[in-house]
C-alpha positions in Angstrom: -42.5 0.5 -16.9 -44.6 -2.5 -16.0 -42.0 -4.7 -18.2 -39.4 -3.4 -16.2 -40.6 -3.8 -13.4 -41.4 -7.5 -14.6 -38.0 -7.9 -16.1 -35.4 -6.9 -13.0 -35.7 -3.5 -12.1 -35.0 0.4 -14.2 -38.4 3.0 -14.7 -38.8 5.2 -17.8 -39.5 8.6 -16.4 -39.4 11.7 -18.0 -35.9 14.4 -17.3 -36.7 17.8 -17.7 -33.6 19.2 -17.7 -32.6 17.1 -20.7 -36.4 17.4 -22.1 -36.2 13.7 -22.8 -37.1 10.5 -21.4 -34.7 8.5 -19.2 -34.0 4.7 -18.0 -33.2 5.0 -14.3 -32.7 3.1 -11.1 -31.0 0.4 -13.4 -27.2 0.0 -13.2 -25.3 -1.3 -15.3 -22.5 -3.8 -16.3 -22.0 -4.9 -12.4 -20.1 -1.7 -11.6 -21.9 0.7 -8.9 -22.1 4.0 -8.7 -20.1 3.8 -5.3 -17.6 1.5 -7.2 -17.2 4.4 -10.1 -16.7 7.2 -7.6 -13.8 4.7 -5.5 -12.3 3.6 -8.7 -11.8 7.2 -10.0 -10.3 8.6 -6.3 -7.8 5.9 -6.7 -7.3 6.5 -10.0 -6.3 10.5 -9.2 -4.4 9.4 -6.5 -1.5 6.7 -8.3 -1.5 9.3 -11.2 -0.3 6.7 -13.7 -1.7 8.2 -16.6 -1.0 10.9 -18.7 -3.8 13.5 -19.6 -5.3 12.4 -22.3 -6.0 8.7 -21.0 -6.7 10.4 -17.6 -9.8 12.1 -19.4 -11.1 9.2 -21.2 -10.9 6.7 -18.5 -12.7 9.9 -16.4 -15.2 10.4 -18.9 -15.5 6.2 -19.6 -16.1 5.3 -16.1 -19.0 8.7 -15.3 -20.7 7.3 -18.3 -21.5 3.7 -16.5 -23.3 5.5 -14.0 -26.7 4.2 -13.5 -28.5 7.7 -14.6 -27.5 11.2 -15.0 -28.2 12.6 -12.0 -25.8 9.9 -10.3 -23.4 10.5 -12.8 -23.7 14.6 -12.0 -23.4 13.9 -8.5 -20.0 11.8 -9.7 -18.4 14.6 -11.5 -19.2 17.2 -9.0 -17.8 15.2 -6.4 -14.7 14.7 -8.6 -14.4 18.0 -10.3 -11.6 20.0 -8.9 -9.6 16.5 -8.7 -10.0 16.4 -12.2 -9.4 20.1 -13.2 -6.3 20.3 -11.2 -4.9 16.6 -12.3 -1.6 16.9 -12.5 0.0 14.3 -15.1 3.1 12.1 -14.5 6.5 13.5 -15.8 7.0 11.1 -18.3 3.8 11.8 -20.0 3.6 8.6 -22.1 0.8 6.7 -23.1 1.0 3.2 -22.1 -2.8 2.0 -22.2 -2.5 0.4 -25.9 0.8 -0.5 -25.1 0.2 -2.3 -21.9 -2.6 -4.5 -24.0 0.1 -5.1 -26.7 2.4 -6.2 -24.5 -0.4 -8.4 -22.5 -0.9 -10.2 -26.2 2.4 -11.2 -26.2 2.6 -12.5 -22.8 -0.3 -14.7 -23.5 0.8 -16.0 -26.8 3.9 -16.7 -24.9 6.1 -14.6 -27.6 9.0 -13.3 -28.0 9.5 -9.2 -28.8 12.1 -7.0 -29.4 12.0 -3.6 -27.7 13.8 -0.5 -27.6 14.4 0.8 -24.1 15.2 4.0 -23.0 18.0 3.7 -20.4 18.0 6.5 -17.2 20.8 9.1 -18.4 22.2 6.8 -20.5 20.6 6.7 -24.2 18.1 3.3 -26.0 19.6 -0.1 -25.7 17.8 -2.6 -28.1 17.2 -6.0 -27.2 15.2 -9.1 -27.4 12.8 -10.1 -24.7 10.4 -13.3 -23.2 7.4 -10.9 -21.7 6.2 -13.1 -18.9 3.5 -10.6 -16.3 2.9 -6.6 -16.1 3.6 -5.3 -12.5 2.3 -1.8 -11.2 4.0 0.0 -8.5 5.1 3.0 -7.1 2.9 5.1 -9.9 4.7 3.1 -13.0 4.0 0.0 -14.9 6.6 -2.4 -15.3 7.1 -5.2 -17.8 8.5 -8.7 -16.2 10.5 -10.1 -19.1 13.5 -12.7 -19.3 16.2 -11.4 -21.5 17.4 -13.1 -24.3 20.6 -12.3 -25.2 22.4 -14.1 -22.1 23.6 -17.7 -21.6 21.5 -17.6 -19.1 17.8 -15.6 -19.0 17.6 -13.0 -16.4 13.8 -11.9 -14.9 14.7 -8.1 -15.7 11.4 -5.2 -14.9 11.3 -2.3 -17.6 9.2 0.7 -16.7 6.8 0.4 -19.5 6.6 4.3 -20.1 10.5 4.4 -21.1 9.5 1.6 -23.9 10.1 3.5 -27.2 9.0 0.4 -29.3 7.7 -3.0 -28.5 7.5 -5.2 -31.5 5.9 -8.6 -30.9 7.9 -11.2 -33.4 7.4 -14.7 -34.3 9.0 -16.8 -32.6 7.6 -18.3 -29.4 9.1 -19.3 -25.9 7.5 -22.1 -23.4 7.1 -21.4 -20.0 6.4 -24.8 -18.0 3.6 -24.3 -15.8 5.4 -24.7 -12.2 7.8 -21.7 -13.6 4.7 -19.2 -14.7 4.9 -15.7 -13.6 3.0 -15.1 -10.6 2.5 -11.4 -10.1 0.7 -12.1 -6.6 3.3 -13.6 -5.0 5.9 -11.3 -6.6 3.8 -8.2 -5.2 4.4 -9.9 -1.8 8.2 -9.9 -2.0 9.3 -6.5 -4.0 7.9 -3.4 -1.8 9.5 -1.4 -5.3 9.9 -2.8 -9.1 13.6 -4.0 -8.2 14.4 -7.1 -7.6 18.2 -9.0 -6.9 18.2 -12.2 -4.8 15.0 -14.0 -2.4 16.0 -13.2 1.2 14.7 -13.6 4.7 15.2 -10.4 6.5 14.8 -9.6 10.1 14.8 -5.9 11.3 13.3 -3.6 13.8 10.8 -1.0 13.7 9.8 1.6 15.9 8.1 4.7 15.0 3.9 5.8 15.0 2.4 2.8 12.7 3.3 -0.9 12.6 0.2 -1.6 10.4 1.7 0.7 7.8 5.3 -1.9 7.5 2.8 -4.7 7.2 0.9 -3.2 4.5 3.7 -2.5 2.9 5.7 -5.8 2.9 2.3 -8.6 2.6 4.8 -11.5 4.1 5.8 -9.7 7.1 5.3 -10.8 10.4 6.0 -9.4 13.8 7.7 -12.3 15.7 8.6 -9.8 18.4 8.6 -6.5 20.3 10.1 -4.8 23.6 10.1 -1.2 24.7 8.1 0.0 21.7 10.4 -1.1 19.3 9.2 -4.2 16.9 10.9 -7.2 15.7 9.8 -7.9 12.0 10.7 -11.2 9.6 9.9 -10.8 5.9 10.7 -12.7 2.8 11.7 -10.0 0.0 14.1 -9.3 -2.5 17.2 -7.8 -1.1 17.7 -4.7 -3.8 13.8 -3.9 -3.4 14.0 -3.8 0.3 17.2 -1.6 -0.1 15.1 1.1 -1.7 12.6 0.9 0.7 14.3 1.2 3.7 16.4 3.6 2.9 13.2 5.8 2.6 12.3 5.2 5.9 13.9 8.4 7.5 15.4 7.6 11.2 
């Protein structure tokens, strides 16, 4: 204990309940406590993973806790979340596909994937994986398509990816044309995208703080009566989707 002490922090004490002696009061790999038990309510709230991952990532992120007891108090604060966890539809794993997918992106190549199309069967093609989005509860995969005369920035939900085969040939991507997924968040409010456009619409309703959140480059340039004046640059079929959720 005195090296400890000596050596930043932690006491060798013995546990009872376990009948064996414990390192406490030393967390660690930067992660907190508090920062387990945040990550994990977020985690049961976007529900974007099926059961199985759901459990591991439960069970990885309770055992970083900085001693039993905290990770006890964890999993009792967390239980009946977990118990009653309630999977996507889809039901895919994605985690080792996301990192396969993430290799190609930084080796800058080229894979052919097999898609599965809403209602309307696979389509096979090849693809230039340039970022990983999340939103709305689904991943997405940002990847220029090959087979056109011209490459089109297309997203595929990454749980309807049957197969993602990395190949060997490579594509360049000049620096000044690099995916930026922060400044794409900003613009697409949902994983669809169609032409950059400055839009200008009004809001009224119980929470202006809630359209801002939503759409990062908004601004409020005006308002009158109650009824705001908002200016956003977005992409015009994401904003479609969006708005059209937005009841009266």
């Amino acid at each position: 204990n005195r090296f400890m002490e000596i050596t930043g922090g932690g006491v060798i004490r013995y546990n009872a309940r376990l009948k064996a002696y414990e390192l406490t009061g030393r967390q660690r790999a930067g992660l907190t406590d508090a920062d387990i038990f945040a990550l994990l309510k977020i985690l049961f709230d976007v529900r974007a993973f099926p059961e199985g991952e759901m459990k591991h990532l439960y069970d990885s992120l309770t055992g970083l806790c900085s001693s039993s007891e905290a990770a006890d108090i964890v999993r009792r604060s967390t239980e009946n979340e977990e118990a009653h966890y309630v999977q996507p539809i889809h039901g895919t794993a994605i985690i080792r596909l996301l990192w396969t997918i993430n290799s190609s992106i930084m080796e800058n190549r080229v894979a052919h994937l097999t898609y599965a199309l809403a209602g309307q069967g696979l389509c096979e093609q090849d693809v230039q994986p340039i970022g990983v989005l999340f939103s709305g509860s689904y991943f997405y995969l940002i990847a220029n398509t090959c087979e056109l005369d011209k490459p089109t920035e297309t997203a595929f939900r990454v749980d309807r990816i049957r197969s993602f085969d990395p190949t060997g040939r490579r594509f360049a991507v000049p620096d000044k044309y690099r995916f930026q997924p922060g400044e794409k968040r900003k613009r697409t409010p949902v994983a669809y995208y169609g032409n950059l456009i400055t839009l200008s619409f009004r809001y009224w309703g119980p929470s202006l703080e809630t359209v801002l959140e939503r759409l990062p480059t908004a601004v409020c340039t005006a308002e009158e009566d109650g009824r705001y004046l908002i200016k956003a640059e977005v992409y015009d079929c994401g904003i479609v989707m969006w708005l059209l959720g937005q009841r009266e």
